[in-house]
C-alpha positions as CSV (number, residue, x, y, z in Angstrom):
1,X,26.9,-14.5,76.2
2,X,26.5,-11.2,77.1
3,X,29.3,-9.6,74.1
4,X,26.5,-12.3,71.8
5,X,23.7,-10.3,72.8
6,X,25.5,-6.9,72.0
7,X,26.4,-8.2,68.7
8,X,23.1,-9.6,67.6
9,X,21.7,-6.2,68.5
10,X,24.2,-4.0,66.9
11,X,23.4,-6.4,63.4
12,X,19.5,-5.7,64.0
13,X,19.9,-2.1,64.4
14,X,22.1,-2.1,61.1
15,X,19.3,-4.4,59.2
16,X,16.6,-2.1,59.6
17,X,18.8,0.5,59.0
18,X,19.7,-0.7,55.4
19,X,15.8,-1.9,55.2
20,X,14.8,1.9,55.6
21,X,17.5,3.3,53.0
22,X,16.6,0.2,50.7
23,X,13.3,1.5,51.2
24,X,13.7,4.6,50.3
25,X,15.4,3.8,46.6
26,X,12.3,2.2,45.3
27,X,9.5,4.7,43.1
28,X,7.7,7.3,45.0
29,X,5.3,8.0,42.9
30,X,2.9,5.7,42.8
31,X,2.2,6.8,39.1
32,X,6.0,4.8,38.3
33,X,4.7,1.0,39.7
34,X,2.5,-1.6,38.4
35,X,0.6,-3.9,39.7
36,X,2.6,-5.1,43.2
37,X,4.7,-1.6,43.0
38,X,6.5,-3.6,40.6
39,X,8.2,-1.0,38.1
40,X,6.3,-1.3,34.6
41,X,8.1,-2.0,31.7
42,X,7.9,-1.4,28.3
43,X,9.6,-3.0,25.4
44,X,10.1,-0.6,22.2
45,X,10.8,-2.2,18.4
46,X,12.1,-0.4,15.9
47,X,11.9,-2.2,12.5
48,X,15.5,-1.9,12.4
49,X,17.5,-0.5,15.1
50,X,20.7,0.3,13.1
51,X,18.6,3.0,11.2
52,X,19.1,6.7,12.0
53,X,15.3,7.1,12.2
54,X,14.6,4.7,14.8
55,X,17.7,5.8,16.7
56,X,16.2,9.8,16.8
57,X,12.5,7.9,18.2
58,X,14.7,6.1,20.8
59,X,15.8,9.5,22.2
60,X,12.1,10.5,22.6
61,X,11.6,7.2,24.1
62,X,14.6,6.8,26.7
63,X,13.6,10.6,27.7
64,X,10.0,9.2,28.5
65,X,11.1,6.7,30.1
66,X,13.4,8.1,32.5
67,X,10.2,11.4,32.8
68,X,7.3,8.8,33.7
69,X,10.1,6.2,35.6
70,X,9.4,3.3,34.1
71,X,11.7,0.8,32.2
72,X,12.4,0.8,29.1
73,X,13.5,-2.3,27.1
74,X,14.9,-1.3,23.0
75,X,15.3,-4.4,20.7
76,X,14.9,-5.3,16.9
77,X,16.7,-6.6,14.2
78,X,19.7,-5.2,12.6
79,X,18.3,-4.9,9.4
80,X,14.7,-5.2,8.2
81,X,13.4,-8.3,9.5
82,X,9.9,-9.6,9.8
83,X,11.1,-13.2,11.5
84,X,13.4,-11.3,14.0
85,X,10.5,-9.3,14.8
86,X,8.8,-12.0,15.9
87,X,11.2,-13.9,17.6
88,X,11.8,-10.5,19.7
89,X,7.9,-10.3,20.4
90,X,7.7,-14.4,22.0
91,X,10.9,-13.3,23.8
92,X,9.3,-10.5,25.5
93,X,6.1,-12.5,25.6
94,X,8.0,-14.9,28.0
95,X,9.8,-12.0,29.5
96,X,6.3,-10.7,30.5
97,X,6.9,-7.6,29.8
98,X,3.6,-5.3,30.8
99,X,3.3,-3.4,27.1
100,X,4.9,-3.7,23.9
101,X,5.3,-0.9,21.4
102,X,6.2,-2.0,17.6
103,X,6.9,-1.0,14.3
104,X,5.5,-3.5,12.7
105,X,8.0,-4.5,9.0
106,X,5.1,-6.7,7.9
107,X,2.1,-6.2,9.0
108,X,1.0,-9.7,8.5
109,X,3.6,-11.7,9.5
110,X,4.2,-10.0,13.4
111,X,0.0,-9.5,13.9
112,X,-0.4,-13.6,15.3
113,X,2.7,-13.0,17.6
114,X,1.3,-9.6,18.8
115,X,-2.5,-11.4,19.4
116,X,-0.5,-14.2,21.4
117,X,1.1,-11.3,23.4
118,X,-2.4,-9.4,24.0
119,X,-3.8,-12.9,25.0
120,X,-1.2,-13.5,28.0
121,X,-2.6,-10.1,29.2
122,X,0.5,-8.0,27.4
123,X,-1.0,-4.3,26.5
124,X,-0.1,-3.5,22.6
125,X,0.5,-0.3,20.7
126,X,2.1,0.3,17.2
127,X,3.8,3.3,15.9
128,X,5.8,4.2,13.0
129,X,4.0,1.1,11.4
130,X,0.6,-0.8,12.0
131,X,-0.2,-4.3,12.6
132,X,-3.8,-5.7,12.2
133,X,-6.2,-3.7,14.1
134,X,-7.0,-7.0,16.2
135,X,-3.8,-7.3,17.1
136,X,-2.7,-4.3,18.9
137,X,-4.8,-1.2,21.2
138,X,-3.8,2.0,19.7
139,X,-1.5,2.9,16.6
140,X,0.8,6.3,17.4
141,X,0.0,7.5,13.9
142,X,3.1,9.7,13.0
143,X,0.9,11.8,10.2
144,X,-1.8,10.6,8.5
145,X,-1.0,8.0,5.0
146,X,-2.8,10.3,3.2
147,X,-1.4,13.6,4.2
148,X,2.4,12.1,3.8
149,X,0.8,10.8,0.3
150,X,-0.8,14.1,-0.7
151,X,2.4,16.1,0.4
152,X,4.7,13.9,-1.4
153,X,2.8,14.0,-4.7
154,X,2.4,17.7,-4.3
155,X,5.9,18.9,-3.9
156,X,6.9,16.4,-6.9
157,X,4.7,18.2,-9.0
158,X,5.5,21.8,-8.2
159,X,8.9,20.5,-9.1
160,X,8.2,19.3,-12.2
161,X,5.8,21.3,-13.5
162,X,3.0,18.7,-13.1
163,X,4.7,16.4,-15.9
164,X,7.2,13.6,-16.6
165,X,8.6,10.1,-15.2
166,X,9.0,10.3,-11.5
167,X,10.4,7.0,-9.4
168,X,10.1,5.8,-5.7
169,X,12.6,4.5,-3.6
170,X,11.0,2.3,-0.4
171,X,12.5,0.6,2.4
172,X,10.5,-3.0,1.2
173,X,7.5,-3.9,-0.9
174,X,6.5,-5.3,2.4
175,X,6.6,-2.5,4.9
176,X,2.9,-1.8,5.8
177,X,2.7,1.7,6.6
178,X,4.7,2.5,3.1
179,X,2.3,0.5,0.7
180,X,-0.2,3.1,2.4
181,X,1.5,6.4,1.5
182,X,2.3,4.6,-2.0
183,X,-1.6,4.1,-2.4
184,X,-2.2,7.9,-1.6
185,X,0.5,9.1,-4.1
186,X,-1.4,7.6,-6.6
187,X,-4.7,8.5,-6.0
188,X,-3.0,11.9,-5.7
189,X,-1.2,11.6,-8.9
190,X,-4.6,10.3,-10.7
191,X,-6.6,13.0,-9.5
192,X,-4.2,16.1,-9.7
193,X,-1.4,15.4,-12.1
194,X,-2.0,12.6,-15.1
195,X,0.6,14.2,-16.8
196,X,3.1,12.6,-13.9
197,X,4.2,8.9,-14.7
198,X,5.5,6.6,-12.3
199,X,7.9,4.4,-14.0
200,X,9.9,2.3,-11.2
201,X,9.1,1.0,-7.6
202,X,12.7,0.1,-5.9
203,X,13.4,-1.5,-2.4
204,X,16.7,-0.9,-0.7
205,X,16.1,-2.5,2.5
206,X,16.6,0.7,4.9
207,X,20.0,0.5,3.6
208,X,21.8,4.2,2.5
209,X,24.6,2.4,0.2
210,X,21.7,-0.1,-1.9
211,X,19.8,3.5,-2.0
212,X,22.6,4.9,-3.7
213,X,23.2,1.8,-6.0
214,X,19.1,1.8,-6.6
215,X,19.1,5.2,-7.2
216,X,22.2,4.8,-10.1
217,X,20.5,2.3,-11.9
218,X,17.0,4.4,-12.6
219,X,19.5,6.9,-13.6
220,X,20.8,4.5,-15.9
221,X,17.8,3.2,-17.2
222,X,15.1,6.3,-17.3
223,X,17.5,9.0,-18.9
224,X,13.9,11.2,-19.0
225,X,13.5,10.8,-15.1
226,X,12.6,14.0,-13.7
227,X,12.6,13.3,-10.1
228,X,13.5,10.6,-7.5
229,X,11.0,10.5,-4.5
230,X,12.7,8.5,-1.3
231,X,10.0,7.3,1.2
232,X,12.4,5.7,4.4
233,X,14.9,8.1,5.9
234,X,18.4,5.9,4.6
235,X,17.0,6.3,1.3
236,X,16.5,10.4,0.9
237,X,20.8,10.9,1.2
238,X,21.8,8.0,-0.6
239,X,19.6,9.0,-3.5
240,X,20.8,12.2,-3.3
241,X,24.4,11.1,-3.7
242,X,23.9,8.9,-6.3
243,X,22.3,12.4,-8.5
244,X,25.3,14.2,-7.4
245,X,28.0,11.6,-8.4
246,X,26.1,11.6,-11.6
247,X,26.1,14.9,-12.3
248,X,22.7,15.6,-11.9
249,X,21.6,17.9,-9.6
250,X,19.0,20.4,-10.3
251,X,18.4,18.2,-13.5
252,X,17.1,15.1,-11.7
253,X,15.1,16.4,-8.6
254,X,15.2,14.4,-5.1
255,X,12.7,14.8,-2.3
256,X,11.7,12.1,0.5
257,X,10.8,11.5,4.0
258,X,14.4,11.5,6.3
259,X,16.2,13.5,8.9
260,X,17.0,17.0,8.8
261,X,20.9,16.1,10.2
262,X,21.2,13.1,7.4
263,X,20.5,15.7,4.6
264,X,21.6,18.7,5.6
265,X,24.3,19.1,2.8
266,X,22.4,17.7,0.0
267,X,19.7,20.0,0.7
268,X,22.5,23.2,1.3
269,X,23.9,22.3,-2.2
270,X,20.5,22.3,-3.7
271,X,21.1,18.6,-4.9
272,X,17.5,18.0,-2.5
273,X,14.8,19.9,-2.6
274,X,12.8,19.1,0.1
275,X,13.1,16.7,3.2
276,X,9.3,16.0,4.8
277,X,8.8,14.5,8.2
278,X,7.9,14.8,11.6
279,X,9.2,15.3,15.0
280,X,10.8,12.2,15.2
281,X,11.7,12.4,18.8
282,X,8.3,13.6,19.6
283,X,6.8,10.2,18.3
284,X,9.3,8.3,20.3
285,X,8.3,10.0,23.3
286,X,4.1,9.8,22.2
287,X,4.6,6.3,22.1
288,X,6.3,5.4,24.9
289,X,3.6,7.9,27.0
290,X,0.6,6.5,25.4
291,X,2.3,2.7,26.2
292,X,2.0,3.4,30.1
293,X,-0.9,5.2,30.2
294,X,-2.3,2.0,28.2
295,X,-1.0,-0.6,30.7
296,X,-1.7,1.5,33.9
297,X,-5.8,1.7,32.1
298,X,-5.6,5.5,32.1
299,X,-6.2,5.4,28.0
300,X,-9.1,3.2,27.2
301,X,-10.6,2.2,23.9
302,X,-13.5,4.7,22.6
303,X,-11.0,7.5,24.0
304,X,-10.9,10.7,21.2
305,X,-7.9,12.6,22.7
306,X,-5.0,12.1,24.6
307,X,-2.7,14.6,27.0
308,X,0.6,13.8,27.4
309,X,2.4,16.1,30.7
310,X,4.9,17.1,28.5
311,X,3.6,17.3,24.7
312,X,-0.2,18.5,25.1
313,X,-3.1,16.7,23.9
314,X,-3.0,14.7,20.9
315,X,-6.1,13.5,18.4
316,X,-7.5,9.8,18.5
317,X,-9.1,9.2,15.3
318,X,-10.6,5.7,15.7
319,X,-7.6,3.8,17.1
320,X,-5.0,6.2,15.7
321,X,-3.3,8.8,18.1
322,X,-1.7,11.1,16.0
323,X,1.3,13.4,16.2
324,X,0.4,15.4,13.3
325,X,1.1,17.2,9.9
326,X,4.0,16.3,8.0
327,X,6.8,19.2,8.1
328,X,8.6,20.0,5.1
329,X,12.2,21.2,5.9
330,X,13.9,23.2,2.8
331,X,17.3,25.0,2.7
332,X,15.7,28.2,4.3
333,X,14.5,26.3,7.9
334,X,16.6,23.0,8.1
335,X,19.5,24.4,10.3
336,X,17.0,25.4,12.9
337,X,16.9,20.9,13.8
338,X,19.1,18.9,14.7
339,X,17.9,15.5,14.7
């Protein structure tokens, strides 16, 4: 009985022992637990998480993350998918996640899933991409659509001369946040430079080889093109190799929203001109900042700014938090990133 009694105390001893150390593995910082110190967790979608653009916002994002301890939960389709989107949304819906951040491929299509998420108590916020303003809180605006419109238009022309057929290249005829830009590069065109005509509208899916093959065929068929103007990131290079294969750079100028490292060379050779974006990590890690400080009510509708710890304070136009200005990277500045 009494070599019972020993043991039975020896096991206590050892229980709250491991209780203690078990203890002290959970956040201590109150600021890293939701409601029941329950770790918050945030679920980030990329419209396609095979694209090189989305993969340089998850950096920002898992660095977040791991900065404000919180979870952090990366899914989306393969390729551009507006149904996988929303099949991902009702799986974290059920998950019951605590705030979802999207970039929305349709912004129809994914706003009824993303209103069924906000109604089970789920906070919302888009980036990259909106959905319906009803549908989500806050939008991380990477630049404004018409300062990525009129900065588009603008270098085309100064690379033209203000004249001639110009083309696009777009991810799809469906993604939200480019039918935007394409609306400013109009009303750019029309009020600047009538003398510029746009003569072709191509998809190619986020996709760098149907770029390329897109890119062949306005060759093909506009011999009088002046310049190709890429607007997702896997477009910019595979337009640019599909002018270089043909044995047309200078003649046929390329410019276009991507990555600094995905066009490094084509811009070095002088088969780009120009690559415009934005701190791509930056808006991974915005996001994922302004998706806890949503869900833990420290950013609240009607709110005009918003500091980060680590990137400053940011602008709220309406619901729009924005990173800022487009950057334009050129053969003179584009080693100096590498991202």
């Amino acid at each position: 009985m009494r070599s019972l009694l020993v043991l039975f105390t020896t096991l206590g001893i050892l229980l709250a022992v491991g209780c203690k150390e078990a203890d002290s593995d959970s956040p201590s910082n109150p600021s890293n637990a939701h409601e029941g110190g329950k770790t918050l967790t945030v679920a980030l979608m990329p419209k396609s998480k095979g694209n090189a653009y989305f993969v340089s916002c998850r950096k920002g994002a898992d660095a977040a993350a791991k900065d404000l301890g919180v979870e952090l939960i990366f899914d989306g389709p393969v390729n551009p998918d507006p149904a996988k989107q929303n099949e991902i949304v009702e799986n974290w819906i059920t998950l019951g996640v605590d705030v979802m951040a999207v970039a929305c491929e349709n912004k129809d299509g994914i706003s009824t899933a993303l209103r069924k998420a906000r109604a089970k108590g789920i906070k919302v916020i888009t980036y990259d991409s909106d959905a319906s303003p009803d549908a989500r809180d806050f939008f991380v605006n990477q630049a404004t659509p018409e300062g990525i419109g009129n900065t588009l238009m603008d270098e085309a022309a100064r690379l033209t001369g203000g004249s001639g057929e110009f083309a696009i290249i777009t991810a799809s005829l469906t993604a939200q946040n480019m039918i935007e830009w394409q609306k400013f590069i109009e009303a750019r065109r029309g009020a600047k430079y009538p003398n510029m005509k746009m003569v072709a509208l191509r998809p190619c899916d986020d996709l760098k080889d149907k770029a390329q093959s897109e890119a062949t065929t306005l060759l093909s068929a506009h011999p009088n093109l002046k310049l190709i103007m890429a607007i997702c990131s896997p477009a910019v290079p595979g337009t640019a190799e599909a002018v270089k294969q043909a044995g047309k750079s200078g003649l046929v100028k390329v410019i276009g929203l991507g990555l600094p490292s995905e066009n490094r060379r084509y811009v070095k050779d002088g088969t780009t001109d120009a690559v415009i974006l934005w701190k791509t990590e930056d808006l991974g890690y915005l996001t994922v900042e302004a998706a806890v400080a949503l869900a833990k009510g420290e950013l609240k509708p009607g709110a005009t700014s918003f500091r980060g710890a680590k990137l400053g304070e940011f602008r709220i136009v309406g619901d729009n938090i924005l990173l800022g200005e487009p950057f334009k990277f050129t053969k003179e500045n584009i080693d100096q990133f590498d991202f």
